[in-house]
N, C-alpha and C positions, 0 to 999 in steps of 0.2 A: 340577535347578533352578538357574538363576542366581543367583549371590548378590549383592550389592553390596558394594562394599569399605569394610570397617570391621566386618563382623559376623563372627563364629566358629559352626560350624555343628554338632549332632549328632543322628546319622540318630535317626529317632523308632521307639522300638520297635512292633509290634503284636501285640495278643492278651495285652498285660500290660504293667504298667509306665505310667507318665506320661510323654506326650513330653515332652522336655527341650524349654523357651528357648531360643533363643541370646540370647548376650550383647553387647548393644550398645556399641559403642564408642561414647567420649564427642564429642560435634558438635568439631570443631575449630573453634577461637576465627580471624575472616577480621581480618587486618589492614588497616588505612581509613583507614592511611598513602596518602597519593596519590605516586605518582612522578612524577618533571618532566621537563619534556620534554627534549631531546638539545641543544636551544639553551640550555637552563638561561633566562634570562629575557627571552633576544632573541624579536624575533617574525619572521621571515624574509620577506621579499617577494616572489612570486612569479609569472612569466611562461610558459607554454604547459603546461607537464606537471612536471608534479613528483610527487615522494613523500615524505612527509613526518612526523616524527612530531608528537602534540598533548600541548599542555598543557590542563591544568586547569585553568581561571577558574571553574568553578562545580559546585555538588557539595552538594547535601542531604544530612539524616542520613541514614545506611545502615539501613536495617531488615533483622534477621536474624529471622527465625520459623523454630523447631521445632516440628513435630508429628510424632506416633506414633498408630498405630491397627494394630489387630491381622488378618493375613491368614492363617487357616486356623491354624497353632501360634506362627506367625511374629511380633515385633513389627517391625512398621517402620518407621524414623525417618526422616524428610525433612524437611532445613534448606535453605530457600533465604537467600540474601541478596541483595535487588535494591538497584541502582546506579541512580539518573539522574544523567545529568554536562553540561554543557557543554563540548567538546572544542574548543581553537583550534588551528588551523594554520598559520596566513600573511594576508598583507595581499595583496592582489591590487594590482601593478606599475600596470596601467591600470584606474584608478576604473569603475566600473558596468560593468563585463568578464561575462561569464558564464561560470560554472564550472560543471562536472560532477564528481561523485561517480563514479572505474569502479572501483577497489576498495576494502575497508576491512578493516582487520587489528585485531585482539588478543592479545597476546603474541607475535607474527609469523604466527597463525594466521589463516588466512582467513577472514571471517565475512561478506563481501559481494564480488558480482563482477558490477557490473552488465555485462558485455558475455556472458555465462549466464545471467543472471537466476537465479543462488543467494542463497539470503540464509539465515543459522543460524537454526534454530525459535528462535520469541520471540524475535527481533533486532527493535529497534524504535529507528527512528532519524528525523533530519530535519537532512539538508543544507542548510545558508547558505552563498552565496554572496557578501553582503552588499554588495549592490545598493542605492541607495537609496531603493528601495521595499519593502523587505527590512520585515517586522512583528516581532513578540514572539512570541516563543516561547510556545505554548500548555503546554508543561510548563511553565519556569519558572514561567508566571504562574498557572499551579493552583497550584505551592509556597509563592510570596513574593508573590502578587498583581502587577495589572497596573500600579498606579500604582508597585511599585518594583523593575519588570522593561525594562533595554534591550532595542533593538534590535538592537543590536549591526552596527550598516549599519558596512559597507568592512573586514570579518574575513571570511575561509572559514573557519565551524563547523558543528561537527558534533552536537546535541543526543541524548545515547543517553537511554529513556524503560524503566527497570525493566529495567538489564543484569542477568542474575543473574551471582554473580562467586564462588560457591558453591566450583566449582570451580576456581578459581585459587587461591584463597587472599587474593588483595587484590586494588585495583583495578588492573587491566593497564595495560598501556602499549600506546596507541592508535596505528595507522598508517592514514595514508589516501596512495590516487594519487587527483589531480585533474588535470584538463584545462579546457583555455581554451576556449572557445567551438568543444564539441565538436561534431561536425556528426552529427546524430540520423539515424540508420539505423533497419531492421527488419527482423530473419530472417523470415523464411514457410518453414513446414515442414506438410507433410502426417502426417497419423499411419498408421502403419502397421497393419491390420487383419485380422483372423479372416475380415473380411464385409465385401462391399459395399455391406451396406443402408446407406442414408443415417441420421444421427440427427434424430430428429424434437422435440427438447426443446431450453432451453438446458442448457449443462452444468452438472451439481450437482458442485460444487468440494467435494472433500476435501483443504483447503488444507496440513493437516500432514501429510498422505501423499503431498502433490505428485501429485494423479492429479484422475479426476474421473468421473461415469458419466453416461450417455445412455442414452435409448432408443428405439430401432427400432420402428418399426409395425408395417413389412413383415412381420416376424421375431417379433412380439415378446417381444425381445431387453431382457435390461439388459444394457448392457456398460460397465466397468471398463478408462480409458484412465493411462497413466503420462503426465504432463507434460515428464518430466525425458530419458524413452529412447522421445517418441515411439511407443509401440505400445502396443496392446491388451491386457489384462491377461488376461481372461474375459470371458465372456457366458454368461445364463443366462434363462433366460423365465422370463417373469411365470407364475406361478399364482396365478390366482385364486380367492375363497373363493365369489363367488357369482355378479358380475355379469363376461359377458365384454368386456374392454375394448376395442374396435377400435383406439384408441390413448393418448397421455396428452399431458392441456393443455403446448401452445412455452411457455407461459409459467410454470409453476410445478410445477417440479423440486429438491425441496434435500435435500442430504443432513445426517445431523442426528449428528455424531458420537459425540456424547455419550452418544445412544442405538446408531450403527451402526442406522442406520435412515434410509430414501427415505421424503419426503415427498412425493406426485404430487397427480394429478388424473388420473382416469379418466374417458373421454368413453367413453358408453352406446351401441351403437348404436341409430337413428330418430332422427325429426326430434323426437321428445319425448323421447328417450330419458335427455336431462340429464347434467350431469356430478358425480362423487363423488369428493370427497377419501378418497385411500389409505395406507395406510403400508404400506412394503413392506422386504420383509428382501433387502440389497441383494448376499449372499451366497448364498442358496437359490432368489431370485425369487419368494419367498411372499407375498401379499396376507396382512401379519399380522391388518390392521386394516379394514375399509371403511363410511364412514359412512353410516348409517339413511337421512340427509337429503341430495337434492342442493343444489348451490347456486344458491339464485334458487328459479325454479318449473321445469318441465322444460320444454326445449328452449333454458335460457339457455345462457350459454359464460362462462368467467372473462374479462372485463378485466383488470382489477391484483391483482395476490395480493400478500401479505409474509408471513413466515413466521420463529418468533420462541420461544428458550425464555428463560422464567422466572429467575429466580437460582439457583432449588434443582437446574434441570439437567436435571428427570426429567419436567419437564410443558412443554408449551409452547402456542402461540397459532400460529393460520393464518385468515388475514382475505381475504375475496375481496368483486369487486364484481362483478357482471356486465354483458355490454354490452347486450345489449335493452333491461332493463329497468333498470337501475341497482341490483339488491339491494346489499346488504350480509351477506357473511354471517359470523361469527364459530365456529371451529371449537376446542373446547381436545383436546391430544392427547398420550400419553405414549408411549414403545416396544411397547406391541399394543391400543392402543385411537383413538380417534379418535368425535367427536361434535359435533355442530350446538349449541352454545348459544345462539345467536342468529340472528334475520334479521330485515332492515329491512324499512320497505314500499316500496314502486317508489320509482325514482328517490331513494335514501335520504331519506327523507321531503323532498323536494322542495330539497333541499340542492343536487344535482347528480349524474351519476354519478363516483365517484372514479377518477380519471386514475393513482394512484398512493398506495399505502403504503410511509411509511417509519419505519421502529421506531425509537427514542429509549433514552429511559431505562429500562432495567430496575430492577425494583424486586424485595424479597421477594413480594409478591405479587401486582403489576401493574408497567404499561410504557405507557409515550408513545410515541402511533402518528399520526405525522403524514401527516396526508390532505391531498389534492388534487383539491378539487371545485368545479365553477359557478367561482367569481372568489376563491374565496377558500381560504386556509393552515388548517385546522383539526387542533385538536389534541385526542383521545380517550386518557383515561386506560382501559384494556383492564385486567379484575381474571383474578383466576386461573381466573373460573368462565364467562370468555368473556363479560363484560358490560360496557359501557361506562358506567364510573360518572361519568362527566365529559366533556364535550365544549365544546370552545371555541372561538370564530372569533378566530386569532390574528392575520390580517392580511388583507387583501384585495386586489388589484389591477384595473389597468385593463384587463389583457390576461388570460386564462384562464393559471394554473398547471398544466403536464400532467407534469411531474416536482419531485422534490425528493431532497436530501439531507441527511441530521441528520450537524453537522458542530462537533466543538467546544463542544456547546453550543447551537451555532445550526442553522439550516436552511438550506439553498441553494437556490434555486427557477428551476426554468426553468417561462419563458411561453410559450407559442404565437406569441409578435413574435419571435423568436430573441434573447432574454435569460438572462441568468441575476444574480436576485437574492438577498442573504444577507439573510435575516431576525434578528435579535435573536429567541432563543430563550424569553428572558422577558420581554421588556417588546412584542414584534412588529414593534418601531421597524426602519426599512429600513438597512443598515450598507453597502451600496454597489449600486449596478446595473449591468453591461456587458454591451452588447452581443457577441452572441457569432455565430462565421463560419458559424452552424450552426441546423438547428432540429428540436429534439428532435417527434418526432413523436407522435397519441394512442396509448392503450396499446393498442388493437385494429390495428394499422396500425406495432407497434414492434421496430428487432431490438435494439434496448439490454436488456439484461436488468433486471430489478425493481433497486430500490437493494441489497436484501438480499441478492440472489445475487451480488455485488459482492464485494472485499476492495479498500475504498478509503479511505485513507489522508487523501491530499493533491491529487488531481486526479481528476477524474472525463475519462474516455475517450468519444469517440465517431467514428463512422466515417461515412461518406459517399461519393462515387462517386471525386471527385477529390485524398481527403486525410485525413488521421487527426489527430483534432484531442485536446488536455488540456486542458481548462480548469482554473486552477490557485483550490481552493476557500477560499483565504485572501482571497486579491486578485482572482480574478473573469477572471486574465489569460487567455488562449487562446493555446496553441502549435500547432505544425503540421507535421505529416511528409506528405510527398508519396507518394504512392501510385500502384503501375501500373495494378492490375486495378481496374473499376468495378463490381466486384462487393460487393454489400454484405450479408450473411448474421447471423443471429443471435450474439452474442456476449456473453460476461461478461469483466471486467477486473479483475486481479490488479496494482494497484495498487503490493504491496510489491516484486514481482520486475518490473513493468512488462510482464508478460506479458496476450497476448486470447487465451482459447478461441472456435474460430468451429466451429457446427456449422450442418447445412443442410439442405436434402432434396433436395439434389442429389448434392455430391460429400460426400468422406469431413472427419472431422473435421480441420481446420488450428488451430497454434499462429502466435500474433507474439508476438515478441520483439524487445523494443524499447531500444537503446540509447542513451541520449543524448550518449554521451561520444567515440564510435570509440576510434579509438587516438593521438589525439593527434600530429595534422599535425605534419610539420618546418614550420620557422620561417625566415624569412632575419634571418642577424643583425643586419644592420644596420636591421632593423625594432625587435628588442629595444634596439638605443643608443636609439633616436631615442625611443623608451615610458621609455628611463630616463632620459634626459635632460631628458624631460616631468615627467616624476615626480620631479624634483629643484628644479622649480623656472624651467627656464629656456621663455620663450617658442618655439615653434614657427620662427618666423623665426629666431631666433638658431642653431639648428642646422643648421649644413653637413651636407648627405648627401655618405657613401664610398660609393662602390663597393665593397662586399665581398660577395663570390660566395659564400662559407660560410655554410652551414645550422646549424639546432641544435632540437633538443625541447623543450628547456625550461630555464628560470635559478630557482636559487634563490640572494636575494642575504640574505647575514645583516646586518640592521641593525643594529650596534650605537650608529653613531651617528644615520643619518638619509638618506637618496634620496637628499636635496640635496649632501648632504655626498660621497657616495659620487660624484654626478654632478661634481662640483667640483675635489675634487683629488685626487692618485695615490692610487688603489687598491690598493695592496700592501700595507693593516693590515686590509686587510676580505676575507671569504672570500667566493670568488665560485665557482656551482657549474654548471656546463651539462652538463646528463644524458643519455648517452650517443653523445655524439659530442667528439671531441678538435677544438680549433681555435680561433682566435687574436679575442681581443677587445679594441677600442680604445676608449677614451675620450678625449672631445673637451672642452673648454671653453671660452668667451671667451676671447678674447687682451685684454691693456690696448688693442691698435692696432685693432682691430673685427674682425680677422682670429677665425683658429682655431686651434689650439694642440694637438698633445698630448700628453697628460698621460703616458699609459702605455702599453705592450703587454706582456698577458698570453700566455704560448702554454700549451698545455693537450696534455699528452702522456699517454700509456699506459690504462690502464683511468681511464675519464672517471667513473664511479660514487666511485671515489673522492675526487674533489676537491670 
């Protein structure tokens, strides 16, 4: 048996005797001293690629919680202490630049790498650029409210949301590499397989085991794929307890970890044969659970499902509507049970059929289940016993709602015109509308996966024949990567790693990986004078272009007094840093006669890291 460090152990006797305790050692006290950064109170400026470390501008109290509870003779203590912090790094050289995030450290450990798409369990983070259209921080402003929370526009921070720092001992000392207006790539990798069956679901994400499973119709197969090595884990067939499945609903597959338990849908065969919510054991392939009731009347099919547990962990909620007839139906389900508590009458009592659930607030013993039906945002409070004690028409539109996302507080809503609008969570007041390059399609007709099968953050992902687009769920904005193949397959989006599972019923399952940052193009230097010589103040016209044939990656300039000042006179009191490449940088200024002058030359020799 494993132990943890900090306990003392002794083996338990048997057939006499009391087993012995072990003796806990006392929680160590985490220190919440903050360390400063490397610049001490300079804030550095910086041009193409840097590494950098952060200071601390902001920092709630640290909560430290112990609990013990007893396992088999054992007790067992677990202290966490969570951090939120504001991390700053630099001023960006040219105003409304765009920066990327590729790695981020803690005590020089790795704990993000977007060109892998790694990121440490429970890392939760949110890169600024500080653009100025740049918002507030949704943490800060749950801490100190919004009326006395900046923007923080023209800083690259980094906001971390409940570090645990448990194991450090205090709060670390932050590093981040950023890049200038990285140029967004995407690996395509195929998964490596046992089978050639195609998968016929979206993929149920087991987000903290980095894998995910599908299943095969052909075959029917569960199979268990690794996200991180590419290949197949296992596979194992379905057994079922009574009805045989010819295969299980594209649209509503989730895995439920907390139980180690598949949520499906089983399609019956015949044209009445109807479909049943399953719980299935995603280790044996055993049908634990299968419900009495199908959904709708039989021969319906699911349209939008969402799928949802409770606070306590051990029960949870699965909502379907169907496409014929528009049911409703409400299911409550624990690790081997599963049951109908509810069903509508057609066309949810003349509401519309729902284009999409997306679950909200959990409660102790209900949750906010935002629907999309007819023209309008409705909001269903769902209790534990699968009944909707509350229903509300929260907003309405001129164009039909056929997706949404609970964001923040609020909702995000795409129309059938190619929009997407944020609703106001509690009052339904509209908080922006854009146009978007895209048009989410209805759910009978969709490869985007439900909001639930999701792990999204801050963008919501879609694809299309010519491009891969983010729409960014603060601001409404729409990014864009270019794409070869016009093929467009079901998929889910992992938001924190930037990762799409694509599965299909053609070929085998494919990962994208998506990097926004590369590696950080060389630069011609004398693009960097002429950005620094802007940023100090002086007009465009007024700068003579040199001829200088030398490259570089990146500058990081330490401000101590100011750009202008730096841009103005000799440089040799201020530290100038050009990372990894050695070579010679001039500065220029006004002359009194209109001419150009200058001031200095630096030359930069030996390991360039150091300077």
């Amino acid at each position: 048996m494993a132990l943890s460090q900090g306990y003392s152990y002794k083996r338990p006797t048997y057939g006499g005797g009391t087993p012995s305790s072990p003796t806990v050692a006392e929680v160590p006290s985490i220190q919440t001293t903050l360390p400063t950064s490397a610049y001490g109170q300079t804030i550095p400026v910086v041009y193409g690629k840097a590494k950098l470390p952060a200071a601390y501008i902001w920092v709630p109290p640290i909560l430290t919680i112990t609990s013990s509870h007893i396992e088999y003779w054992d007790t067992v203590t677990k202290t966490t202490a969570k951090m939120s912090a504001r991390l700053r790094f630099a001023r960006p050289l040219v105003p409304d630049s765009s920066w990327s995030l590729r790695k981020f450290y803690a005590n020089g450990k790795l704990i993000y790498d977007g060109s892998t798409g790694y990121r440490q369990k429970g890392l939760n983070f949110r890169f600024y650029d500080g653009r100025s259209t740049q918002g507030r921080d949704p943490t800060m402003v749950a801490e100190e409210g919004e009326e006395n929370v900046s923007a923080h526009r023209g800083y690259i921070d980094i906001v971390v949301r409940d570090f645990d720092i448990i194991g450090l001992g205090a709060p670390p000392v932050f590093e981040a590499e950023i890049i200038q207006d990285g140029v967004a790539s995407v690996d395509v990798d195929s998964f490596q397989t046992f089978y050639a069956d195609p998968i016929n679901t979206f993929a149920a994400m087991d987000w903290d085991s980095n894998s995910f499973y599908g299943f095969s119709s052909s075959s029917s197969l569960i199979r268990r794929f690794s996200i991180g090595f590419l290949r197949e884990i296992y596979a194992i067939e379905i057994n079922s307890l009574g009805r045989a499945y010819t295969s299980l609903a594209e649209n509503f597959f989730r895995y439920i970890p907390e139980m180690d338990r598949l949520v499906a849908v089983g399609n019956v065969p015949g044209i009445l044969g109807g479909v049943y919510p399953i719980i299935l054991d995603p280790v044996s392939g055993a049908s634990v659970a299968e419900a009495a009731d199908a959904i709708g009347t039989p021969g319906q099919v699911a349209n939008a499902a969402a799928c949802f547990l409770l606070s306590n962990a051990t029960s949870g909620i699965a909502m379907f509507s169907s496409f014929h007839l528009g049911y409703v139906s409400i299911y409550t389900f624990t690790a081997d049970s599963i049951t109908r508590a509810s069903l509508s009458p057609a066309d949810w009592d003349s509401r519309g059929r729902p284009e999409c659930f997306t679950p909200g607030e959990a409660r102790g013993g209900d949750a906010d289940i935002w629907v999309c039906a007819g023209n309008s945002l409705w909001k269903a409070t769902v209790n534990s016993s699968g009944l909707m004690t509350v229903l509300t028409e929260h907003a309405t539109f001129v164009d039909a709602p056929v997706y949404a996302v609970w964001h923040d507080d609020d909702v995000v809503v795409w129309t059938d015109n190619a929009e997407a609008i944020r609703i106001d969570g509690v009052t339904g007041a509209v908080v922006w509308t854009k146009a978007v390059p895209y048009q989410i399609t209805i759910g009978s007709n969709r490869n985007l996966a439900p909001p639930d099968a999701h792990r999204i953050e801050l963008e919501l992902f879609y694809e299309v024949n010519t491009a891969y687009y983010f729409t960014n769920l603060d601001t409404g904005l729409t990014r864009s990567v270019a794409k070869v193949s016009s093929s467009v397959f079901p998929f889910v989006f992992d938001d924190v790693t930037n990762t799409v599972i694509r599965t299909d019923n053609v070929t085998l399952p494919v990962r994208y990986l998506f990097d926004a940052s590369g590696d950080g193009t060389q630069r011609d230097l004398s693009d960097f004078l002429e950005a620094l010589m802007a940023a100090g103040g002086f007009d465009p016209a007024e700068v003579q272009t040199i001829n200088i044939d030398d490259v570089i990656d990146g500058a990081v300039i330490d401000v101590t007094a100011g750009v202008r000042d730096i841009a103005r006179v000799t440089c040799e009191p201020y530290s100038i840093a050009i990372f990894e490449r050695a070579g010679t940088i001039i500065f220029k200024r006004a002359a009194t006669d209109g001419g150009f002058a200058v001031d200095a030359t630096i030359s930069l020799s030996g390991d360039v890291a150091d300077h």
